[in-house]
C-alpha positions in Angstrom: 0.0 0.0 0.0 1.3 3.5 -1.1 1.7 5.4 1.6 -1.3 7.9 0.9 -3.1 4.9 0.9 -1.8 4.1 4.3 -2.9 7.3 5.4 -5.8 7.0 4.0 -6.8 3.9 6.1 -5.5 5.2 8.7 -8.0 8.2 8.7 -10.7 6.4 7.9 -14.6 7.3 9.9 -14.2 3.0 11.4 -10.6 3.5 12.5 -11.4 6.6 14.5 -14.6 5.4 16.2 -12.5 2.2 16.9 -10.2 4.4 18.3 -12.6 6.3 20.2 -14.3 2.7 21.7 -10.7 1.7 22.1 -9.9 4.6 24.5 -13.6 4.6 26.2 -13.1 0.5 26.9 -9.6 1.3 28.1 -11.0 4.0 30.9 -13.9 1.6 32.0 -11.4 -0.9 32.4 -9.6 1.5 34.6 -12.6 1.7 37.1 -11.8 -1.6 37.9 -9.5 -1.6 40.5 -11.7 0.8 42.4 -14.8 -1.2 42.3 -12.8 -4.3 43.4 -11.2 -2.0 46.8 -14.8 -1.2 47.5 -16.2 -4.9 47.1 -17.4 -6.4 50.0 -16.6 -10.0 49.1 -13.0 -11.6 48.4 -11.1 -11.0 44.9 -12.4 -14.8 43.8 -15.9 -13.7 44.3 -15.6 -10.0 43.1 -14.0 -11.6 39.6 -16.7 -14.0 39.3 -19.5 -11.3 39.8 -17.4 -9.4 36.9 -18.5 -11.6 34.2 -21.3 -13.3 35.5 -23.1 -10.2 35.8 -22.2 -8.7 33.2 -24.1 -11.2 31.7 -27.2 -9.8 31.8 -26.9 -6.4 29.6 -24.7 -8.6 27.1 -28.0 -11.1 27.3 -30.7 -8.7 26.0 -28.2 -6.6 24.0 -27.8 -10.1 21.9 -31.3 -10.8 21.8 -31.9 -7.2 20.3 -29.6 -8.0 18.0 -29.9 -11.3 17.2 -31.0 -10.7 13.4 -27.4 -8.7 13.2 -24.7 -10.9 15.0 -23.9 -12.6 12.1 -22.5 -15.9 11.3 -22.8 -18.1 13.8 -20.6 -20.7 15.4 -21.1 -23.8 12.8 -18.5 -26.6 14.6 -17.1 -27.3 17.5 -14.4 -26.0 16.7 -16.0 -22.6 16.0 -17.8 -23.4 19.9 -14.0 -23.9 21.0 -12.4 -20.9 19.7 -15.4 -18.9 21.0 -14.6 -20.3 24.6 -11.6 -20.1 24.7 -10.9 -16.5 25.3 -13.2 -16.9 28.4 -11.0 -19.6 30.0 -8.0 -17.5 29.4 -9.8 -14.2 30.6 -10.8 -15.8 33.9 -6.8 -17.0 34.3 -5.4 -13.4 33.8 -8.4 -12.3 36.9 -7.5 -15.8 39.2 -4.2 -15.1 38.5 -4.1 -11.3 38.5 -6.0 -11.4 42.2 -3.9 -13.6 43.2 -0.9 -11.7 42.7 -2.6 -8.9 44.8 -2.8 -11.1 48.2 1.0 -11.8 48.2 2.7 -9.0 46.7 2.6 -5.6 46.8 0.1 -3.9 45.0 2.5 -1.6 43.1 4.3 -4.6 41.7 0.9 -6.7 40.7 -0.3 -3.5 39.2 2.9 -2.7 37.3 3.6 -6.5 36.3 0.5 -7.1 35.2 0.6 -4.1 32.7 3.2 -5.5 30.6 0.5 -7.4 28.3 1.2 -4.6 25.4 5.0 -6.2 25.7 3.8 -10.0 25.7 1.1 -8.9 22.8 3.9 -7.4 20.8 6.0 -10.4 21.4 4.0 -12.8 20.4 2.8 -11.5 17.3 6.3 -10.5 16.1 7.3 -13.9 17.3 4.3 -16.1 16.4 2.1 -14.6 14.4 4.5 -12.6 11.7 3.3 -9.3 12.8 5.5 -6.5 11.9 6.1 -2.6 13.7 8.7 -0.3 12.8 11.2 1.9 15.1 8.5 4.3 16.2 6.0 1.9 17.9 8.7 0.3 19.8 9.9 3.6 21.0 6.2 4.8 21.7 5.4 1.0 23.6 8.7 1.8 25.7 7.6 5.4 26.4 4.3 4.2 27.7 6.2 1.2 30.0 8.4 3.5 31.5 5.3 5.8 32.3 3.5 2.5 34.3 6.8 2.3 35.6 7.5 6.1 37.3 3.1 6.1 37.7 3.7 3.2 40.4 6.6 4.4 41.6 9.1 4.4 39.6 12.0 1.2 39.9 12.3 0.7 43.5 8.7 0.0 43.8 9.6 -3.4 42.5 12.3 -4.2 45.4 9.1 -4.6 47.8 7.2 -7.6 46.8 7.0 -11.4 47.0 8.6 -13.2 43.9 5.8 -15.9 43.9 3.2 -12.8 43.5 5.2 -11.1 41.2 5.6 -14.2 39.0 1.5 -14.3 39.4 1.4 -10.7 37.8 3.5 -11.6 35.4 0.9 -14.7 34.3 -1.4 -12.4 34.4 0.2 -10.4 31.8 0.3 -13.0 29.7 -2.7 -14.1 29.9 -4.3 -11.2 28.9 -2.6 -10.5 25.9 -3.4 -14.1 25.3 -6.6 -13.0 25.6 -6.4 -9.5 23.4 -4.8 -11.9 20.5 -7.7 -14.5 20.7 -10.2 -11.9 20.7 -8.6 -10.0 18.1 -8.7 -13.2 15.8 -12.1 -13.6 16.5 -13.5 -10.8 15.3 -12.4 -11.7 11.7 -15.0 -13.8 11.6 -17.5 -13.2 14.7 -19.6 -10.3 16.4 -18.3 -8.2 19.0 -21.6 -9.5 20.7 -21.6 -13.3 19.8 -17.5 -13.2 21.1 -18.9 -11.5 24.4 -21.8 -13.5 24.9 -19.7 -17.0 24.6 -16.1 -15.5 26.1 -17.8 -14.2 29.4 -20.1 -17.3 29.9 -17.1 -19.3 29.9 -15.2 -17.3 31.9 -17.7 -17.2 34.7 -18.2 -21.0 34.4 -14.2 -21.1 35.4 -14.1 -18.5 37.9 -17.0 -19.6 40.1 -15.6 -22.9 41.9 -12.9 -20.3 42.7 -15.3 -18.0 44.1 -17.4 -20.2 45.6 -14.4 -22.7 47.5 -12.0 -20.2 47.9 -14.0 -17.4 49.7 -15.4 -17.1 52.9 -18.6 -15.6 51.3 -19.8 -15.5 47.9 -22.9 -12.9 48.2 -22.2 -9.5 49.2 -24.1 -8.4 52.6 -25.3 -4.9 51.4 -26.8 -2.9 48.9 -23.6 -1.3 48.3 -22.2 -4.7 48.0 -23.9 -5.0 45.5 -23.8 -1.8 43.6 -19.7 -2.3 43.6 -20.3 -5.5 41.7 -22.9 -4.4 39.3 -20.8 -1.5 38.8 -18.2 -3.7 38.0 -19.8 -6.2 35.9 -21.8 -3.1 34.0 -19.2 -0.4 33.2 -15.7 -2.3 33.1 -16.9 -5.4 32.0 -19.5 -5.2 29.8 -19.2 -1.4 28.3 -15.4 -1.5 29.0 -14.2 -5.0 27.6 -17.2 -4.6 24.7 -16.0 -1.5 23.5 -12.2 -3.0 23.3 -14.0 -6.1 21.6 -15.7 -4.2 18.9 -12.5 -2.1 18.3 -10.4 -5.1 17.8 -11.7 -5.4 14.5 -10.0 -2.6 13.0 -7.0 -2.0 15.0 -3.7 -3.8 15.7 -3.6 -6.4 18.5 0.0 -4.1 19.4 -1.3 -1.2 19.4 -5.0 -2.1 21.1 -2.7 -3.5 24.1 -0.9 -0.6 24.1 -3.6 2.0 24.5 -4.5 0.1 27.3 -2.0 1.4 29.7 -4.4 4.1 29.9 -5.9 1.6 32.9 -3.4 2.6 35.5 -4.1 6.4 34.4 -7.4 6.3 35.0 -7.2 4.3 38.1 -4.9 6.7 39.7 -7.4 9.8 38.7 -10.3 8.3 39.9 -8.6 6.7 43.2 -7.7 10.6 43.8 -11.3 11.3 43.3 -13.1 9.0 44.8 -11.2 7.2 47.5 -9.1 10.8 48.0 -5.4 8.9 47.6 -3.3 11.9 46.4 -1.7 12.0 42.9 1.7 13.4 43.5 4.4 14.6 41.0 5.6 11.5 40.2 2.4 9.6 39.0 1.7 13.0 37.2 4.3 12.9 35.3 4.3 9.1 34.9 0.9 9.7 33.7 2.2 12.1 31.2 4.7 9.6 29.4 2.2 7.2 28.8 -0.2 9.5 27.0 2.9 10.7 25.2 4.0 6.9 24.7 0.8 6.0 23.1 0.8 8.8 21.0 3.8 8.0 19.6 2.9 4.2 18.9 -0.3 5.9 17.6 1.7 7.4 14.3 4.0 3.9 14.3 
């Protein structure tokens, strides 16, 4: 492709509203860690309310839509690959939650926000995917921004190594996860890929919840409303919206806009739960918008 063409496609009205779901799904992902603080039942149970609550809205929104989903799944091998994102999602939050009981919180955070690096990886690796000096530059930029946003290099001297290797699995994982998807929706609906992924993934993650916890059901109304919340806005607007722009932007570079998760985490932590931004996690919140700008014109 020439490269006016290139620019061209770049432009184009699908790439920017993919762009613009990209970003939203990226910020409602970033609510996360709040509504998990606030959840009055364990990490096993709180991940398990995630997806099998989100359910519901990704139910009806099917339903409605059922005349518009396109294909669907016509072997079991089409029921596998549908599934299997799911079983890998539920890993990177067992996994992932796991991390947070044994090490710190600054190193599960920051660990498990190297997927953009495992994505890139693997699809340079595995998949013959290609990206030139500037996205490389851009994805270290927006690293090194996670990095100084949590603390900067020393943050990483205070942790357990079995947790930290937990974060790291979790890292993997979910770029797993944003390469399976991505593959999907060659030949899927954001909504059929929903519907079957989260299913599956709250089929694995409730023996978990359900053995490993002391409780299962939250006690309160505002129990509840943390997990609703959860289920609602991260889950099913956050990880539908990344879904849906999967479909017309790089695996690399949809990872990579991601980072925007610790951003928004930090903003709304400040906001809601009144733990102070400081210099540092403004500025490391600075490189990674710069970062992913960067890998934006790579």
């Amino acid at each position: 492709m020439s490269q006016a063409g290139s620019t061209v496609a770049q432009s184009s009205p699908s790439n920017r509203l993919a762009l613009a779901a990209l970003i939203l799904g990226g910020a409602a992902i970033g609510g996360s860690p709040i509504f998990v603080r606030l959840s009055e039942v364990g990490p096993m149970a709180t991940g398990f309310w995630r997806v099998a609550l989100a359910l519901i809205p990704i139910f009806i929104f099917s339903v409605i839509k059922r005349n518009d989903a396109g294909p669907r799944p016509a072997t079991w091998s089409d029921y596998g690959l549908l599934i299997l994102p799911g079983v890998i999602l539920a890993t990177d939050l067992i996994t992932w939650h796991l991390s947070i009981t044994i090490t710190s919180v600054a190193n599960a955070t920051l660990l498990a926000n190297l997927a953009p690096v495992f994505v890139t990886a693997i699809g340079v690796i595995f998949l013959g995917a290609s990206v030139n000096r500037t996205f490389v530059i851009g994805l270290g930029l927006a690293v090194g921004g996670v990095v100084i946003l949590k603390g900067g290099p020393g943050a990483l001297t205070h942790g357990d190594l079995r947790g930290d290797g937990g974060a790291v699995l979790a890292a993997i994982s979910y770029a797993l996860y944003i390469l399976a998807i991505g593959r999907l929706r060659s030949r899927f609906h954001t909504i059929r890929i929903m519907l079957w992924s989260t299913a599956s993934a709250a089929v694995c993650l409730f023996p978990f919840g359900y053995f490993l916890e002391d409780h299962l059901l939250p006690a309160t109304a505002y129990g509840w409303a943390m997990v609703f919340g959860l289920a609602f806005i991260s889950h099913a607007g956050g990880q539908m919206a990344i879904t849906y722009a999967l479909a017309y932007l790089p695996a690399a570079f949809s990872s990579l806009t991601l980072l925007l998760q610790p951003v928004v985490a930090a903003i709304l932590a400040w906001i809601i739960l009144s733990e102070p931004i400081g210099p540092m996690q403004a500025i490391g919140g600075l490189v990674v918008l710069t970062g992913i700008m960067v890998a934006r014109r790579g």
